[in-house]
C-alpha positions in Angstrom: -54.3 -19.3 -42.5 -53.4 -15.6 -41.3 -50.8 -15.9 -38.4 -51.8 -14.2 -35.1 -49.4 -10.4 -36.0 -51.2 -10.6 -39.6 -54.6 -10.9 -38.0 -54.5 -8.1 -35.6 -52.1 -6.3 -38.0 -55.6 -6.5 -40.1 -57.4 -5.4 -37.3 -59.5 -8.4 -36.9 -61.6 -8.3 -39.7 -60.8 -11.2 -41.7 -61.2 -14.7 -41.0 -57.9 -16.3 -39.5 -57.9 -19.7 -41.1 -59.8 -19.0 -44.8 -59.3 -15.0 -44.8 -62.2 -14.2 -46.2 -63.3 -10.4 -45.1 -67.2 -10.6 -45.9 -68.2 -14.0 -44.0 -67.5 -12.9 -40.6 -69.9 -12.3 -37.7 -69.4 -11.3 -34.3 -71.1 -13.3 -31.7 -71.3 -13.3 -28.2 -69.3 -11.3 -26.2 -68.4 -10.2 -22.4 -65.7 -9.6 -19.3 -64.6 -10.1 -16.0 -61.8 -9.0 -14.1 -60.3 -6.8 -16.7 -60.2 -9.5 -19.7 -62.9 -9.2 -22.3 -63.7 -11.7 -25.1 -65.6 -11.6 -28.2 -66.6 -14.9 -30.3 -67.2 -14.7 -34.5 -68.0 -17.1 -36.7 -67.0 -17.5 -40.3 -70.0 -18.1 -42.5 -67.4 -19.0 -45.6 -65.7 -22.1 -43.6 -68.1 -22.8 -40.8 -64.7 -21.8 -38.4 -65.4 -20.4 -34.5 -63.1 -18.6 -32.6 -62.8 -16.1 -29.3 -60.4 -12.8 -29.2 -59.5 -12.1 -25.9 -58.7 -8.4 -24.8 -56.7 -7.3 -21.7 -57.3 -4.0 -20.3 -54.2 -1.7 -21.5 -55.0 1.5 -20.0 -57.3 3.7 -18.1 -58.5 6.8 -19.5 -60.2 9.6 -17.4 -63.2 10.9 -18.6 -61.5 14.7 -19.3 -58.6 13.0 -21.6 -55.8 12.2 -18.6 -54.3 8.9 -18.5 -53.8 7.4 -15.3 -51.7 4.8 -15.4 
């Protein structure tokens, strides 16, 4: 099983409990109130599981950062 820092360290793209990189599919995904969430599924070892994404930034269309 990948811990959490070696799963985003990998950017995402592995499964987190059997690691493999060519079973995974991204589901459903969405947000509200500055959280987002995405749900995969592993194909390998039938596992589920949601990332949730707060927002970090915000980015002005001409490049500036505004906060």
């Amino acid at each position: 099983m990948l811990t959490f820092d070696a799963y985003v360290n990998e950017g995402g793209n592995r499964c987190p409990f059997c690691e493999s990189d060519a079973s995974v599919h991204m589901g459903d995904s969405g947000f509200d109130w500055g959280i987002a969430w995405s749900t995969s599924v592993c194909h390998q070892c039938d596992a589920e599981w949601t990332e949730e994404y707060e927002m970090a930034r915000v980015t002005y269309n001409d490049g500036t950062e505004n906060l």
